[in-house]
Biopython code that builds the backbone (N, CA, C, O; Angstrom):
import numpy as np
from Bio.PDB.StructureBuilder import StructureBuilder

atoms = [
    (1, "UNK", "N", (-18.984, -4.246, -0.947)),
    (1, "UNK", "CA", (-17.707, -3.806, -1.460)),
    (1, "UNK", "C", (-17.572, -2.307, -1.212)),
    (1, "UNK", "O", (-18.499, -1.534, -1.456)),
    (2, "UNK", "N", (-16.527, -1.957, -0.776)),
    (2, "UNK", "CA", (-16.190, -0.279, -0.316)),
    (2, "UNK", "C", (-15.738, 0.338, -1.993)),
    (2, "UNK", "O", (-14.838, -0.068, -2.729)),
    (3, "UNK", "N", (-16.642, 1.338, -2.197)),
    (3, "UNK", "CA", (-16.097, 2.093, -2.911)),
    (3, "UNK", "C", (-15.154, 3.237, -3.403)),
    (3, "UNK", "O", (-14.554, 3.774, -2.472)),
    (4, "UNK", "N", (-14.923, 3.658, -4.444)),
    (4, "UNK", "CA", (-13.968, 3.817, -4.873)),
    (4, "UNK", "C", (-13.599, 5.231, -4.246)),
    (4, "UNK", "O", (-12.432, 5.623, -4.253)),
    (5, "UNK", "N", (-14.466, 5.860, -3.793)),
    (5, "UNK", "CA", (-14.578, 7.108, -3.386)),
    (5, "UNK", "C", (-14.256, 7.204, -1.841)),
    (5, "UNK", "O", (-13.539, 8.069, -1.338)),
    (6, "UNK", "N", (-14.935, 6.121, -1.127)),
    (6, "UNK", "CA", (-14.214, 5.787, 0.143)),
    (6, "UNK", "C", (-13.196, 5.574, 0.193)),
    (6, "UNK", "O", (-12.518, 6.191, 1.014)),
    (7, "UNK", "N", (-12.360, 4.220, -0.990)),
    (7, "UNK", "CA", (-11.586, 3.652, -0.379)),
    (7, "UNK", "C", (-10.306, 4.992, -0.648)),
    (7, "UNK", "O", (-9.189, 5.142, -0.153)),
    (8, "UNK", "N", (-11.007, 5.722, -1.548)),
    (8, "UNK", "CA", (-9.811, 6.674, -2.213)),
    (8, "UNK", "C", (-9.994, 7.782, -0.350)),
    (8, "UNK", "O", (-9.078, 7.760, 0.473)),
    (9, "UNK", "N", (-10.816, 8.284, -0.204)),
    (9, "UNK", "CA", (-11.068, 9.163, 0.876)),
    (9, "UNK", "C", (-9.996, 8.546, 2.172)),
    (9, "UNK", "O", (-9.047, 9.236, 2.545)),
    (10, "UNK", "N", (-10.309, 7.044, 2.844)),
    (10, "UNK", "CA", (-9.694, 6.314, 3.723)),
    (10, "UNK", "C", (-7.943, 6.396, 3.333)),
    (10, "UNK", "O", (-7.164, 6.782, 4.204)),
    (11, "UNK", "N", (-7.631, 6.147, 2.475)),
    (11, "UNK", "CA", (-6.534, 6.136, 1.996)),
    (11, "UNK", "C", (-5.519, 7.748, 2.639)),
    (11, "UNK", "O", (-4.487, 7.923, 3.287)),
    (12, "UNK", "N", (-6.482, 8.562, 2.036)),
    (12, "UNK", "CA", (-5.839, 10.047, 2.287)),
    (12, "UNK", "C", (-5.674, 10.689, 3.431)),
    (12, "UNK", "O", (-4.820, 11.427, 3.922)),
    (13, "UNK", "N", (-7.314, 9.959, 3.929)),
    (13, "UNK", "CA", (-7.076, 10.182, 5.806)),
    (13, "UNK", "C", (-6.103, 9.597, 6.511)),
    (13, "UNK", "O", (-5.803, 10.001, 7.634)),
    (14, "UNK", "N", (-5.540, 8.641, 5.959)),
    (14, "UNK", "CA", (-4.537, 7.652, 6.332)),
    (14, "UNK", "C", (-3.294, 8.167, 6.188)),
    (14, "UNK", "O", (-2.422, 7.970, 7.034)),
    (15, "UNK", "N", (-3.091, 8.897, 5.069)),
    (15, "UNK", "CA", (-1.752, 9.757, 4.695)),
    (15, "UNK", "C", (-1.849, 11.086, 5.443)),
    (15, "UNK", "O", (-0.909, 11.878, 5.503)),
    (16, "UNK", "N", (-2.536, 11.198, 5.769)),
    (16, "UNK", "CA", (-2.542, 12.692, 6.815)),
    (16, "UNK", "C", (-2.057, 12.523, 7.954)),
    (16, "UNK", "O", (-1.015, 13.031, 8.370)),
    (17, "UNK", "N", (-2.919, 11.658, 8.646)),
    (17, "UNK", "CA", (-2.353, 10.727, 9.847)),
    (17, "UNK", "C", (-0.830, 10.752, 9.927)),
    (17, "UNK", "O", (-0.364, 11.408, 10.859)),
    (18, "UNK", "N", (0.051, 10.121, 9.070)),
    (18, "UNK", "CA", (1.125, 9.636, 8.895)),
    (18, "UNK", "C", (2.095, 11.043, 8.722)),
    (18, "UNK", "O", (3.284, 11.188, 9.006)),
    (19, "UNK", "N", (1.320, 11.816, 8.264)),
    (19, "UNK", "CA", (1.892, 13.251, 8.040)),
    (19, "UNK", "C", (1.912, 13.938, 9.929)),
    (19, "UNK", "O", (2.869, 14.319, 10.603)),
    (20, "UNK", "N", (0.548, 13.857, 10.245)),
    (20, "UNK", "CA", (0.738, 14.327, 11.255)),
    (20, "UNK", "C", (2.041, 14.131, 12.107)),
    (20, "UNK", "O", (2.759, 14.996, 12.608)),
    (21, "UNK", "N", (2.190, 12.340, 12.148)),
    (21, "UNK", "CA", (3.192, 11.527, 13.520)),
    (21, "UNK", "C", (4.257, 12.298, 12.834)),
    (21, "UNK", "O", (4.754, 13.046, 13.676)),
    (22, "UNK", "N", (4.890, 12.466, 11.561)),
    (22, "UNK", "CA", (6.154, 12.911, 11.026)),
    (22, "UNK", "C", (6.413, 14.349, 11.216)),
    (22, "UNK", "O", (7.570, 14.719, 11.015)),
    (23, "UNK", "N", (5.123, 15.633, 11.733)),
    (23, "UNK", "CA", (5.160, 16.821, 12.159)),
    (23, "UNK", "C", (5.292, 16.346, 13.811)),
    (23, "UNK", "O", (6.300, 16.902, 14.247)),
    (24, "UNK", "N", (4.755, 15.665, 14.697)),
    (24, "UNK", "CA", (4.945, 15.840, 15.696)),
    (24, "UNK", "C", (6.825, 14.808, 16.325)),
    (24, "UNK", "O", (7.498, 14.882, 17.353)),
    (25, "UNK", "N", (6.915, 14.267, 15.463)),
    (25, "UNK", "CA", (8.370, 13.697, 15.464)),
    (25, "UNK", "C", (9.006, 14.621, 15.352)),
    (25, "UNK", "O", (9.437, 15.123, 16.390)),
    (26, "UNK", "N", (9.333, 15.230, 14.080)),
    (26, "UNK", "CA", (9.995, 16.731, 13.711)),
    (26, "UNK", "C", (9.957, 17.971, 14.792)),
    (26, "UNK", "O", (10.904, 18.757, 14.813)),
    (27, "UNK", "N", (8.937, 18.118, 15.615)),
    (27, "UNK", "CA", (9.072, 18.808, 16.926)),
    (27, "UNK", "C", (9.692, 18.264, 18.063)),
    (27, "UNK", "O", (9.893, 19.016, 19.016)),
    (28, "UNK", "N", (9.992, 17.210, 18.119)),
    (28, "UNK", "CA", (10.792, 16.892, 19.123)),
    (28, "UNK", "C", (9.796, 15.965, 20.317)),
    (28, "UNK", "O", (10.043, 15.914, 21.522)),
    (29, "UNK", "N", (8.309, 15.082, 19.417)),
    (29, "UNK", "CA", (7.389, 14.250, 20.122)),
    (29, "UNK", "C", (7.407, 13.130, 19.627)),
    (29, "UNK", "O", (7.306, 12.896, 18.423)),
    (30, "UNK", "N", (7.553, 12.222, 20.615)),
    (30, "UNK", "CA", (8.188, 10.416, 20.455)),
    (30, "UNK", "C", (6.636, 10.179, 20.644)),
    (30, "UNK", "O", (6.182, 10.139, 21.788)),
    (31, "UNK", "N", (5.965, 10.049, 19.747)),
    (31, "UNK", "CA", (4.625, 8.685, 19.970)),
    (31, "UNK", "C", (4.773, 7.423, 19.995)),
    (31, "UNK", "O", (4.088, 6.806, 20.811)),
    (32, "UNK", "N", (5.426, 6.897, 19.377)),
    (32, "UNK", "CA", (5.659, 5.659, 18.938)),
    (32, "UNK", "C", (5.021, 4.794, 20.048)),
    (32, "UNK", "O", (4.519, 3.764, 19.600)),
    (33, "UNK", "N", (4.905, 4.971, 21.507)),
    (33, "UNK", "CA", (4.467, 4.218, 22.176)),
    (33, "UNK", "C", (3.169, 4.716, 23.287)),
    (33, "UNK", "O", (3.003, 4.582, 24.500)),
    (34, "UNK", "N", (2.331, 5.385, 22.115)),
    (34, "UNK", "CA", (1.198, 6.563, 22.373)),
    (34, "UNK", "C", (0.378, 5.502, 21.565)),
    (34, "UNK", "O", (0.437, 5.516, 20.335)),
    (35, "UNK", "N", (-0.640, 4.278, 22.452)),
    (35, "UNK", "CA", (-1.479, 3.635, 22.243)),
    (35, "UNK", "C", (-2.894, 4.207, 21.199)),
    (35, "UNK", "O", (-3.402, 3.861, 20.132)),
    (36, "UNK", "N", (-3.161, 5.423, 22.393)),
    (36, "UNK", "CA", (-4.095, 6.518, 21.187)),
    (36, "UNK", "C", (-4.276, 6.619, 20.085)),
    (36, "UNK", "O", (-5.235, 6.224, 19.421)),
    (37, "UNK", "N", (-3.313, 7.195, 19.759)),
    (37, "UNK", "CA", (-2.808, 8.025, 18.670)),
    (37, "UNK", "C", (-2.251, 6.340, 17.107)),
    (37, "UNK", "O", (-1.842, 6.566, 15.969)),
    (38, "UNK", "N", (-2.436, 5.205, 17.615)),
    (38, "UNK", "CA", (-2.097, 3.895, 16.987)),
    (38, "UNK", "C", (-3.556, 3.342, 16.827)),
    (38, "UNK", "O", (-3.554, 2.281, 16.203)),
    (39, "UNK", "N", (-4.888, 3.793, 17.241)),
    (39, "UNK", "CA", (-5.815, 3.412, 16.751)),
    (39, "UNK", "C", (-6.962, 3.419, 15.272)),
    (39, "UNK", "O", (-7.856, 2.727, 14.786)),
    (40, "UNK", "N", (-6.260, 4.621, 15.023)),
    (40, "UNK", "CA", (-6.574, 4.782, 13.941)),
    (40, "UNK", "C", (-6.118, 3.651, 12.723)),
    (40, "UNK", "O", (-6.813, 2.897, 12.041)),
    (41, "UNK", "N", (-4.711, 3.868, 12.763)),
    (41, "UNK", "CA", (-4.252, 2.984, 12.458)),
    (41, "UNK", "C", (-4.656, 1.114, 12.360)),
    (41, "UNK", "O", (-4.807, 0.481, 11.315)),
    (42, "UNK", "N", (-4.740, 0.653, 13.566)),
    (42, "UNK", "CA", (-5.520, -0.458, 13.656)),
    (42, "UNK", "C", (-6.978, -0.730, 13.334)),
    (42, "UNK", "O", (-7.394, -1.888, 13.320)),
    (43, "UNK", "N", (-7.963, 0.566, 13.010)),
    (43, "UNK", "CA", (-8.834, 0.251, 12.639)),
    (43, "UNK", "C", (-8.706, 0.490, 11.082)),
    (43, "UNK", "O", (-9.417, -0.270, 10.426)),
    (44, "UNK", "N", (-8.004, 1.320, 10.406)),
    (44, "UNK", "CA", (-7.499, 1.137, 9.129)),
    (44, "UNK", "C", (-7.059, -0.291, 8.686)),
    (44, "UNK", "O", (-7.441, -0.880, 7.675)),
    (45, "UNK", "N", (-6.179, -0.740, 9.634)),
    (45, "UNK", "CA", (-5.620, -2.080, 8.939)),
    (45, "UNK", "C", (-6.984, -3.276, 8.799)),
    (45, "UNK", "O", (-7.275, -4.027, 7.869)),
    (46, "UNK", "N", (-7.680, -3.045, 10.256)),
    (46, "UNK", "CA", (-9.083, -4.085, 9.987)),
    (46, "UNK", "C", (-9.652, -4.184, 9.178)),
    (46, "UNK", "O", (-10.084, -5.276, 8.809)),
    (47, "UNK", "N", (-9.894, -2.994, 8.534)),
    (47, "UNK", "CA", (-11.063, -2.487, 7.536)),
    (47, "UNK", "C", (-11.067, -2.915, 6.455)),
    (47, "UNK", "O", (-12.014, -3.413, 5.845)),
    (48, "UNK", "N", (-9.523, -2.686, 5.972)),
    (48, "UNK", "CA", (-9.486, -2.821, 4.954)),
    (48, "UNK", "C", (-8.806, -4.723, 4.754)),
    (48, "UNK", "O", (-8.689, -5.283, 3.664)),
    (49, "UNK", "N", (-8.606, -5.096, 5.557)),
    (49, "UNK", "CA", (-8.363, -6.762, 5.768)),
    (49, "UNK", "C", (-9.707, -6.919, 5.428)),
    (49, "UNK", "O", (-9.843, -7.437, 4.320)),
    (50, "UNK", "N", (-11.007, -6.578, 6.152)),
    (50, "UNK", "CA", (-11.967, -7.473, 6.288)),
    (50, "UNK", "C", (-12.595, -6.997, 4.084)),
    (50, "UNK", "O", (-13.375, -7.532, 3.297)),
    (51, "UNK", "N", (-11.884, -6.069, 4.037)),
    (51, "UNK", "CA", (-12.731, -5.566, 2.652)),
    (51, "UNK", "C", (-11.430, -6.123, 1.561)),
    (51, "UNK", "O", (-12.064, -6.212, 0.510)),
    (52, "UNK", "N", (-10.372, -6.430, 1.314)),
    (52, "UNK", "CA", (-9.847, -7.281, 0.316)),
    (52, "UNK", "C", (-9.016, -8.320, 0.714)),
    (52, "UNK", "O", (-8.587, -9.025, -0.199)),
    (53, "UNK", "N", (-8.620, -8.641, 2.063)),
    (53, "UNK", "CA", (-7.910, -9.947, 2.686)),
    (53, "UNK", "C", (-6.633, -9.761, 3.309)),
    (53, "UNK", "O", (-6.410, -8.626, 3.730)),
    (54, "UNK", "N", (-5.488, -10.891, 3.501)),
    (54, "UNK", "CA", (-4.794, -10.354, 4.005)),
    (54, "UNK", "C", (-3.626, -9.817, 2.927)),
    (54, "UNK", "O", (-2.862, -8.880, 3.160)),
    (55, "UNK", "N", (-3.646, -10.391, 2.041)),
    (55, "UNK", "CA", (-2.962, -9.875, 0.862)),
    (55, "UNK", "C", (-2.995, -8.451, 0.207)),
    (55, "UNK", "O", (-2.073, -7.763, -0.231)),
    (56, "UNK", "N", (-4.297, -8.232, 0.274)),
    (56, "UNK", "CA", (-5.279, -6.805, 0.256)),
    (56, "UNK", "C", (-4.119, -5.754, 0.961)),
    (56, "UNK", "O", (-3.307, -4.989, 0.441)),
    (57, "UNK", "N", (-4.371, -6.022, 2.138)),
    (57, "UNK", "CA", (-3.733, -5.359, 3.260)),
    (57, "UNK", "C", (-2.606, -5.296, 2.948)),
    (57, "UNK", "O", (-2.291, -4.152, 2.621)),
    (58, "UNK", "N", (-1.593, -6.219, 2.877)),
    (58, "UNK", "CA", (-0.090, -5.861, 2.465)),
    (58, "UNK", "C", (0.486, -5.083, 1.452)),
    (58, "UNK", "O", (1.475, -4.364, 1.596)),
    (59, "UNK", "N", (-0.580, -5.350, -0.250)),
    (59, "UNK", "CA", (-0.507, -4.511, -0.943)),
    (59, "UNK", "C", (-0.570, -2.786, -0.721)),
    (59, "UNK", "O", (0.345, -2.027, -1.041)),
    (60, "UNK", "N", (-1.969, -2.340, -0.051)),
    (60, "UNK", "CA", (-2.245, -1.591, 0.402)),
    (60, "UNK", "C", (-1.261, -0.696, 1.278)),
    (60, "UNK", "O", (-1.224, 0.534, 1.277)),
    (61, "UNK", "N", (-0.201, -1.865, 2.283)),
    (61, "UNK", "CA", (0.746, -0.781, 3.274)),
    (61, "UNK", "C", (1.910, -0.640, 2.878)),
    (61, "UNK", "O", (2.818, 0.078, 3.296)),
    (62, "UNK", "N", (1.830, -1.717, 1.632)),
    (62, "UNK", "CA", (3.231, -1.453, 0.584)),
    (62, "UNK", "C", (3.194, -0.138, -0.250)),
    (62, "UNK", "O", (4.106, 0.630, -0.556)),
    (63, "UNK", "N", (1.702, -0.112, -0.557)),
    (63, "UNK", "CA", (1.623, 1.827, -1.552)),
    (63, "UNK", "C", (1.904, 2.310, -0.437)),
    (63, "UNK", "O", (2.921, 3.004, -0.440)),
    (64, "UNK", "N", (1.219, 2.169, 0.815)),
    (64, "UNK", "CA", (0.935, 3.824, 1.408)),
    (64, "UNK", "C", (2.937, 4.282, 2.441)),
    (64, "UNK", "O", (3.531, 5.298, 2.802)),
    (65, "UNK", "N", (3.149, 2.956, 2.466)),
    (65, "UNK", "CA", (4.606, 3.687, 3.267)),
    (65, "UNK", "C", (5.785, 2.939, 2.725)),
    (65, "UNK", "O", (6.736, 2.939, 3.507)),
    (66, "UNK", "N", (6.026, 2.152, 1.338)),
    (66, "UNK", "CA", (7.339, 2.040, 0.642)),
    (66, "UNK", "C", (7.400, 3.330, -0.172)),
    (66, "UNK", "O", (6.560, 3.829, -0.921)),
    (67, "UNK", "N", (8.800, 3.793, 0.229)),
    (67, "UNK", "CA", (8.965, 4.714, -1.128)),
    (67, "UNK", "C", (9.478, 4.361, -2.556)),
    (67, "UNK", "O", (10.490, 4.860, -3.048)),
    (68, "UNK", "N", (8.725, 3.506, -3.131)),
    (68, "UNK", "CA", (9.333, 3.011, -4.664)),
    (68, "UNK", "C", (8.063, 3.473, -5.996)),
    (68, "UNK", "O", (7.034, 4.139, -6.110)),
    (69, "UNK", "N", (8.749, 2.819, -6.609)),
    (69, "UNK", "CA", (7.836, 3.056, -7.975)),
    (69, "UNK", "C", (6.991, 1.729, -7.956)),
    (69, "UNK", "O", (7.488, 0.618, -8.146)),
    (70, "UNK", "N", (5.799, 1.939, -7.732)),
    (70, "UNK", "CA", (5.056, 1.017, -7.550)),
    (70, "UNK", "C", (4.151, 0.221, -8.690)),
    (70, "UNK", "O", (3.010, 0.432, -9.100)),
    (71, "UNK", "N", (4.933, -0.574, -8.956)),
    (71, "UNK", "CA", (4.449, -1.544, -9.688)),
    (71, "UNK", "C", (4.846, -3.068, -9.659)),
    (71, "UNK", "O", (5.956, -3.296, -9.177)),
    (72, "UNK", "N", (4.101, -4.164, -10.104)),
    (72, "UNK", "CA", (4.150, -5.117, -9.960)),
    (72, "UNK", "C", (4.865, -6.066, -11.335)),
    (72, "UNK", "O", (4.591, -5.924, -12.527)),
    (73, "UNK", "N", (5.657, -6.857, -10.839)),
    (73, "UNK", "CA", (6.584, -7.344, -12.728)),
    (73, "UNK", "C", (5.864, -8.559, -12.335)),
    (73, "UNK", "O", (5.199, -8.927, -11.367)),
    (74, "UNK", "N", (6.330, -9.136, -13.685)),
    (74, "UNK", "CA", (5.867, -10.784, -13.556)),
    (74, "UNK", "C", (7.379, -11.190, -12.413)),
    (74, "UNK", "O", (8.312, -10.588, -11.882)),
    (75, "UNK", "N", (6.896, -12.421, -12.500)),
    (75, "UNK", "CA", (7.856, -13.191, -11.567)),
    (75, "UNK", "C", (8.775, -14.063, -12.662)),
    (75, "UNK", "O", (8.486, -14.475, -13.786)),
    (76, "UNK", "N", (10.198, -14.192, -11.744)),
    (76, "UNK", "CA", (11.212, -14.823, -12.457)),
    (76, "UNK", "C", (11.817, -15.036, -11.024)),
    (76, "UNK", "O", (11.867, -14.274, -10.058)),
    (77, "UNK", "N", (12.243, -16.273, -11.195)),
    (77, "UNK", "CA", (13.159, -16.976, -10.452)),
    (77, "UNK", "C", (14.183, -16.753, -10.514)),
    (77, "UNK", "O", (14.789, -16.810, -9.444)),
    (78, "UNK", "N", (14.944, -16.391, -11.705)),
    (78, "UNK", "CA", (16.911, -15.938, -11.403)),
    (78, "UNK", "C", (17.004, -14.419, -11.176)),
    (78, "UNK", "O", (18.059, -13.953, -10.745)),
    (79, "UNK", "N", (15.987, -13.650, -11.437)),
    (79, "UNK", "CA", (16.307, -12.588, -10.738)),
    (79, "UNK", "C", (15.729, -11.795, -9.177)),
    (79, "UNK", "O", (14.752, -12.191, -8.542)),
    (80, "UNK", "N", (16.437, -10.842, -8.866)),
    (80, "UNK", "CA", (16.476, -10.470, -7.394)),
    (80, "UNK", "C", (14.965, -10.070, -7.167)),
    (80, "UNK", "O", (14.156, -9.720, -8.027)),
    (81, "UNK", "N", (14.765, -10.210, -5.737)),
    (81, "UNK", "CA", (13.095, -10.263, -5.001)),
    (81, "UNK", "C", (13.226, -8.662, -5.266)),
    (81, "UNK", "O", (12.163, -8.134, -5.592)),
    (82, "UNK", "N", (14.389, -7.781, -5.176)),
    (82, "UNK", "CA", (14.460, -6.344, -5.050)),
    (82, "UNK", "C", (15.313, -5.743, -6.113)),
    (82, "UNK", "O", (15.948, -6.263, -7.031)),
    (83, "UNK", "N", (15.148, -4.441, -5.720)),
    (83, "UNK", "CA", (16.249, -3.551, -6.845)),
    (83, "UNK", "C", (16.389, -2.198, -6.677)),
    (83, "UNK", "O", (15.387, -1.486, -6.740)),
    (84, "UNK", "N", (17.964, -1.521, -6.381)),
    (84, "UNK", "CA", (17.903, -0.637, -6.086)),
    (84, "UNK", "C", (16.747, 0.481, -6.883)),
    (84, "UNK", "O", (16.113, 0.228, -7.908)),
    (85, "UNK", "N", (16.709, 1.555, -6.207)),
    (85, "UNK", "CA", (15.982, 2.983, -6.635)),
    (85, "UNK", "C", (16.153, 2.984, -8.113)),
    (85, "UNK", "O", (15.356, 2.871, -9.045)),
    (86, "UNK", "N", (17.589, 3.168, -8.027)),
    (86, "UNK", "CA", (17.880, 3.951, -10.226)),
    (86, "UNK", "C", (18.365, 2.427, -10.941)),
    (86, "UNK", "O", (19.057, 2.498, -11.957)),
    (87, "UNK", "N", (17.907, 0.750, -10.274)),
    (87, "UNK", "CA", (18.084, 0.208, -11.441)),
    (87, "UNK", "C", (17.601, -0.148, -12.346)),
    (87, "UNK", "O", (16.371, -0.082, -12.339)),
    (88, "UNK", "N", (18.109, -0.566, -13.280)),
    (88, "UNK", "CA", (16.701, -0.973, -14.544)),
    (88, "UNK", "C", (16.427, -2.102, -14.508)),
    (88, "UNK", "O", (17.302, -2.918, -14.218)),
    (89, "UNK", "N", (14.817, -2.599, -14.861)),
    (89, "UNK", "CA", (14.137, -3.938, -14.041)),
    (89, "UNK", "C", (13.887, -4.493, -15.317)),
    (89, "UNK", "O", (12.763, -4.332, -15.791)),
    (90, "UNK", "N", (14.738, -5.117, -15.953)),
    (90, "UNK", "CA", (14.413, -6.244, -16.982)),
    (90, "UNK", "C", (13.022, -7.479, -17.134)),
    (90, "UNK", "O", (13.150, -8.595, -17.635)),
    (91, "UNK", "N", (11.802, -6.933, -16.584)),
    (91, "UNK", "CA", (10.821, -7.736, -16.440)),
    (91, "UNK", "C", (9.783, -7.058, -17.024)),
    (91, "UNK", "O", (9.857, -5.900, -17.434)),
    (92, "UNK", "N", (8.410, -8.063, -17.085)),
    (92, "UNK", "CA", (7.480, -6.898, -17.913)),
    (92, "UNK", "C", (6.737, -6.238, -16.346)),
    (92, "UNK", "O", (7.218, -6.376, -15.221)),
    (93, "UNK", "N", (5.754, -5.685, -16.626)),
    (93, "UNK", "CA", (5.305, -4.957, -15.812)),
    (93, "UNK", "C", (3.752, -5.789, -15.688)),
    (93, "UNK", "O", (3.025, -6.066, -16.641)),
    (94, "UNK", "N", (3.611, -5.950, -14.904)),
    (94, "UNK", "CA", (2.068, -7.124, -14.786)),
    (94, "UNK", "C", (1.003, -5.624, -14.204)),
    (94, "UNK", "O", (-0.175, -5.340, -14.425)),
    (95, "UNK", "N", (2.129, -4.908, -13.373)),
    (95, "UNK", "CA", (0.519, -3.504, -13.195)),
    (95, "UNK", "C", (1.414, -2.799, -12.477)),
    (95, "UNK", "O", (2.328, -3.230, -11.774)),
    (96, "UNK", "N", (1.071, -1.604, -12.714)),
    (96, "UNK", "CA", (1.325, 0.141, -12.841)),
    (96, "UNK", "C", (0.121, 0.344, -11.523)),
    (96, "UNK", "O", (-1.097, 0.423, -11.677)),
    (97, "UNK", "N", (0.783, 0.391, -10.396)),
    (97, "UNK", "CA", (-0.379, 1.063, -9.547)),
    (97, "UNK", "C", (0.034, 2.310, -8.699)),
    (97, "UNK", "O", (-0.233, 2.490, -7.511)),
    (98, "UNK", "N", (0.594, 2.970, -9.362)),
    (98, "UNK", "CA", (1.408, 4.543, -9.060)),
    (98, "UNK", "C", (-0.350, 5.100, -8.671)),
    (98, "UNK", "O", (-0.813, 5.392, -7.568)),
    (99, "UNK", "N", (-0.816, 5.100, -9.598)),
    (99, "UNK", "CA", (-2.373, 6.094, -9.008)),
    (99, "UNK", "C", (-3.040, 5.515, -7.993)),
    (99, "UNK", "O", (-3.316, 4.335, -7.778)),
    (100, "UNK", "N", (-3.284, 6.602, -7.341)),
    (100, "UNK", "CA", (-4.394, 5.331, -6.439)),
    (100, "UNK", "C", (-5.523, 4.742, -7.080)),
    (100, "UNK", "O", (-5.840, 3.606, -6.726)),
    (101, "UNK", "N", (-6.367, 5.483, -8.208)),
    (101, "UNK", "CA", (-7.378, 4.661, -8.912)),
    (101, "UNK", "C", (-7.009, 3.151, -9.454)),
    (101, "UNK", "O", (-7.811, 2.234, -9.627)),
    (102, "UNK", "N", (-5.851, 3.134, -9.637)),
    (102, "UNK", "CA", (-5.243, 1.702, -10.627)),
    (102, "UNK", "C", (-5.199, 1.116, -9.198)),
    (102, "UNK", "O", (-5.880, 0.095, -9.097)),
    (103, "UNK", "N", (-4.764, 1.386, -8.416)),
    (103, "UNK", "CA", (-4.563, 0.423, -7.008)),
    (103, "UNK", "C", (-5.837, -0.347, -6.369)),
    (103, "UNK", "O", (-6.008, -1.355, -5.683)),
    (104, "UNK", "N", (-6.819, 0.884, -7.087)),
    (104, "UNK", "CA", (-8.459, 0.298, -6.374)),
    (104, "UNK", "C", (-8.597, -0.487, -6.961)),
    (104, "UNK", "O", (-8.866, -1.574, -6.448)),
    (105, "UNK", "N", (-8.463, -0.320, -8.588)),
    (105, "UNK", "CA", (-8.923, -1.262, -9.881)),
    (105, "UNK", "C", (-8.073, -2.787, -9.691)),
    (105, "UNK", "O", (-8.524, -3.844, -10.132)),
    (106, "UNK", "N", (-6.907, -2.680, -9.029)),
    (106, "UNK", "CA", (-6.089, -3.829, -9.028)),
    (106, "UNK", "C", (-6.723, -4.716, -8.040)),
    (106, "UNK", "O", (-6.980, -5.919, -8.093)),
    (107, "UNK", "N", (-6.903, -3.871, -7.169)),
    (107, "UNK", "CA", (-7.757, -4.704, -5.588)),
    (107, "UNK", "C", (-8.946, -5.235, -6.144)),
    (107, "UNK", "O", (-8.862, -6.460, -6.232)),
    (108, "UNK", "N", (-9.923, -4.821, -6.517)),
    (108, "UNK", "CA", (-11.355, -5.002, -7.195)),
    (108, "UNK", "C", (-11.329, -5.579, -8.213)),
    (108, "UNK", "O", (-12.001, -6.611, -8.215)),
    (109, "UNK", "N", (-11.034, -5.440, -8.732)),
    (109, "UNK", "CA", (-11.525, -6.201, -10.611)),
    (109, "UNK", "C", (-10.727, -7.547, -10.621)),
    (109, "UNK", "O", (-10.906, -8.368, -11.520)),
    (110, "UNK", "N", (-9.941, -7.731, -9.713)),
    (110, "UNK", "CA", (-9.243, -9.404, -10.300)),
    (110, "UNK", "C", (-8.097, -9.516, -10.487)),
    (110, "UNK", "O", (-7.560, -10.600, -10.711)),
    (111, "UNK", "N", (-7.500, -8.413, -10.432)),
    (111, "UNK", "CA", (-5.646, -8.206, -10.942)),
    (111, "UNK", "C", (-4.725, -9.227, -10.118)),
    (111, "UNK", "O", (-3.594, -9.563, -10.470)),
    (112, "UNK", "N", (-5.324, -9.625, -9.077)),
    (112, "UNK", "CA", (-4.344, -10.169, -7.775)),
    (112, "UNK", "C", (-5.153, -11.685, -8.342)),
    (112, "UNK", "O", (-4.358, -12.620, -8.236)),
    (113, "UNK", "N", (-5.946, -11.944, -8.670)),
    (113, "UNK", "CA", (-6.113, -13.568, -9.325)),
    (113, "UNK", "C", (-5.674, -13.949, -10.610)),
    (113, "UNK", "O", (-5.696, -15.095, -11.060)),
    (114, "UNK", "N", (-5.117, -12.532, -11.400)),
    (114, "UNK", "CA", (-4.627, -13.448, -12.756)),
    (114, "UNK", "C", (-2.635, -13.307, -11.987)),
    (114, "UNK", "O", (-1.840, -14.003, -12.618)),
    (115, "UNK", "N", (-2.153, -12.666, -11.044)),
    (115, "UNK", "CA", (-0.927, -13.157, -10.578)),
    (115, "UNK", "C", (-1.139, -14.542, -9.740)),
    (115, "UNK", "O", (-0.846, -15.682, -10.100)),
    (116, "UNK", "N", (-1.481, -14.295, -9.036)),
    (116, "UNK", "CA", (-1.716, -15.745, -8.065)),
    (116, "UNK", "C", (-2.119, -17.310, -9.161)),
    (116, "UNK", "O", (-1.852, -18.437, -8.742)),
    (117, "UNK", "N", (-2.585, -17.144, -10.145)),
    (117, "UNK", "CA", (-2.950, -18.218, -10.824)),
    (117, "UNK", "C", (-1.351, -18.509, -11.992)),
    (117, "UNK", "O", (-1.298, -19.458, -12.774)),
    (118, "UNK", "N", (-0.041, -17.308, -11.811)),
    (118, "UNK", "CA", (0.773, -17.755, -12.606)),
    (118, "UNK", "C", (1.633, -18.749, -11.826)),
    (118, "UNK", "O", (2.544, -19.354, -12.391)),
]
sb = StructureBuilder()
sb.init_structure("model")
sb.init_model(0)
sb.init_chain("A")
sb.init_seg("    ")
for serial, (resi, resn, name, xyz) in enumerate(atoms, 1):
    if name == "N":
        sb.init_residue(resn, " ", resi, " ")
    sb.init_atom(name, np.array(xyz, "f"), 0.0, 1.0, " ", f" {name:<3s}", serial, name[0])
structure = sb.get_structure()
């Protein structure tokens, strides 16, 4: 199991990265189809697939590049899969993973088997 200190370290190297492509965009440099410079990336996504699954992974690229308030509600069927920025979310909150520590703790400790079992 990757720890908490890695996975927190990997994470940040990952946001730098992402910082970088958005400084060299902002100068007037199109990577997007700069194979190179996309490896990092792909070995990020492996890594962390092979260390919490593929679910793992989605959670994971949902913190690092949605801009929302990140947390998870219970599920309800009559209301919307989404919701704007400023609306108010009439559901409870099943997990708060704004920190990255709560995000590790959610991945690790079981948080994603007491949703999957509702």
């Amino acid at each position: 199991m990757m720890t908490r200190e890695k996975f927190k370290d990997l994470i940040y190297k990952m946001q730098e990265s992402n910082e970088f492509y958005d400084k060299l965009y902002d100068l007037g440099i199109d990577t997007i189809n700069c194979k190179y410079l996309e490896y990092a990336g792909i070995f990020f996504d492996e890594l962390m697939r092979s260390e919490f699954g593929e679910d793992g992974l989605d959670l994971i690229s949902w913190w690092l590049y949605e801009d929302v308030d990140h947390k998870i509600y219970e599920s309800d069927d009559n209301a919307p899969e989404w919701f704007w920025p400023d609306e108010k979310i009439d559901r409870n909150v099943i997990a708060d993973l704004n920190n990255i520590d709560d995000l590790y703790n959610y991945l690790t400790e079981g948080g994603r088997d007491e949703i999957n079992e509702e």
